[in-house]
C-alpha positions in Angstrom: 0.0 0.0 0.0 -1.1 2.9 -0.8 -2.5 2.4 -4.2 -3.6 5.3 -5.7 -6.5 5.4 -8.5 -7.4 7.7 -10.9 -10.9 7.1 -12.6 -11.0 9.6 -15.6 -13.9 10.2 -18.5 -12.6 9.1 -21.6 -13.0 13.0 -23.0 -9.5 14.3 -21.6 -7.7 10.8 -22.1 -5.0 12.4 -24.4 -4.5 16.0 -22.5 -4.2 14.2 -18.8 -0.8 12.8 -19.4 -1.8 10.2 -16.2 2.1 8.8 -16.6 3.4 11.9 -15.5 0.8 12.6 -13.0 1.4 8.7 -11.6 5.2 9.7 -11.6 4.6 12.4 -9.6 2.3 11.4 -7.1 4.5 8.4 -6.7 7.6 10.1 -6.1 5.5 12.2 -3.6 4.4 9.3 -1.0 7.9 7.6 -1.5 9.5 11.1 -0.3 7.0 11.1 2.7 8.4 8.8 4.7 5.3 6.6 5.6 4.9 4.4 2.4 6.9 1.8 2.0 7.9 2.3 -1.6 7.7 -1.0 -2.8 4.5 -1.0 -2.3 3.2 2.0 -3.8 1.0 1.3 -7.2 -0.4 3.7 -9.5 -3.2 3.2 -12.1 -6.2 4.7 -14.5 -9.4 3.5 -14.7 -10.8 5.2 -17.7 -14.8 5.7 -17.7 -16.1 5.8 -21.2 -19.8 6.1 -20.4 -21.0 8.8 -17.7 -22.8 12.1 -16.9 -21.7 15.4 -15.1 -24.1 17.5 -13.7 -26.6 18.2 -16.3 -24.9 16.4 -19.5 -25.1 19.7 -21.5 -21.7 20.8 -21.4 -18.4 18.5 -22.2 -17.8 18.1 -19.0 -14.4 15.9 -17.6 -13.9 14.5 -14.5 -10.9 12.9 -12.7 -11.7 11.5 -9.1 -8.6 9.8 -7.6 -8.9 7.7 -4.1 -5.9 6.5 -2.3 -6.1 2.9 -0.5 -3.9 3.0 2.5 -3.1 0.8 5.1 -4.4 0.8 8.8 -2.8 2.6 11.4 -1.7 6.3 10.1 -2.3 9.4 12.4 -4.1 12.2 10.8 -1.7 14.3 12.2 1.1 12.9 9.7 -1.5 11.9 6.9 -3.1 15.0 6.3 0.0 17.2 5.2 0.7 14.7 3.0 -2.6 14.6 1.4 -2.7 18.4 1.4 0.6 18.5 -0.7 -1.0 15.6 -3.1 -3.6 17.1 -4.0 -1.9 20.6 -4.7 0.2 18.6 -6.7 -2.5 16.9 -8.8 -4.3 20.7 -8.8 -1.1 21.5 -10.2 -0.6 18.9 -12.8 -4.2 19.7 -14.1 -4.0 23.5 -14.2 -3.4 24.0 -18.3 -6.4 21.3 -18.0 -8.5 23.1 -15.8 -7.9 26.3 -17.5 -9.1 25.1 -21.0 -12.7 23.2 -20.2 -14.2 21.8 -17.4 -13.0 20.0 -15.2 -13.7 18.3 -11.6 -11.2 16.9 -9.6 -11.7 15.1 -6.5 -9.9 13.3 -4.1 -10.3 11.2 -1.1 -8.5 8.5 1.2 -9.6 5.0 1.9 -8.2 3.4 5.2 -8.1 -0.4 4.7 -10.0 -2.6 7.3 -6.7 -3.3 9.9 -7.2 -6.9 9.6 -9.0 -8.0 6.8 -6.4 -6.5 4.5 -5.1 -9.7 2.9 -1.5 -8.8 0.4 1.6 -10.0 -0.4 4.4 -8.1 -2.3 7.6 -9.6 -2.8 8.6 -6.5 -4.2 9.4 -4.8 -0.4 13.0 -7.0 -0.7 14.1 -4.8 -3.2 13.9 -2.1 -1.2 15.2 -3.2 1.8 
């Protein structure tokens, strides 16, 4: 953990430049100090059927949730987020500037014990 997830309409697909935005955020919870970086995954869901508000407009959409682990004060979580989403504010701006767009983002803590994983990728970063 975390995984972050980006579910996007299908409208901005080519302007969102998700790989960049996916480099960034993960460089950004790797730097914070309370992900273990072997564990942090990235990826788009893109939605090629939906509705915004009242459908009249080409509206866009990009609502991202973050999966994390059990056990995180808010106290250390929430500057973190903070920073995220500023950055993803920030990697949208040219974006947001051009059409319309809503971004959205929220945090999912993971039930502390029925979280079932295993990630053999943490020994590479040990």
């Amino acid at each position: 953990m975390p995984h972050f997830i980006a579910e996007c309409t299908d409208n901005i697909r080519e302007q969102a430049d998700l790989p960049g935005l996916f480099a960034e955020v993960n460089q950004h919870l790797a730097n914070s100090g309370i992900f273990p970086l072997g564990g942090i995954r990235s990826r788009a869901h893109w939605l090629d059927t939906w509705q915004m508000a009242d459908g009249k407009h080409d509206f866009a959409f990009v609502h991202m949730t973050l999966k994390i682990g059990h056990g995180r004060a808010l106290a250390e979580l929430q500057p973190v987020m903070t920073a995220l989403f500023e950055r993803i504010k920030a990697h949208f701006s040219t974006l947001s500037a051009e059409r319309y767009l809503a971004l959205s983002l929220a945090v999912e803590e993971l039930h502390p014990v029925l979280n079932f994983k295993q990630n053999n990728a943490h020994a590479l970063y040990r």
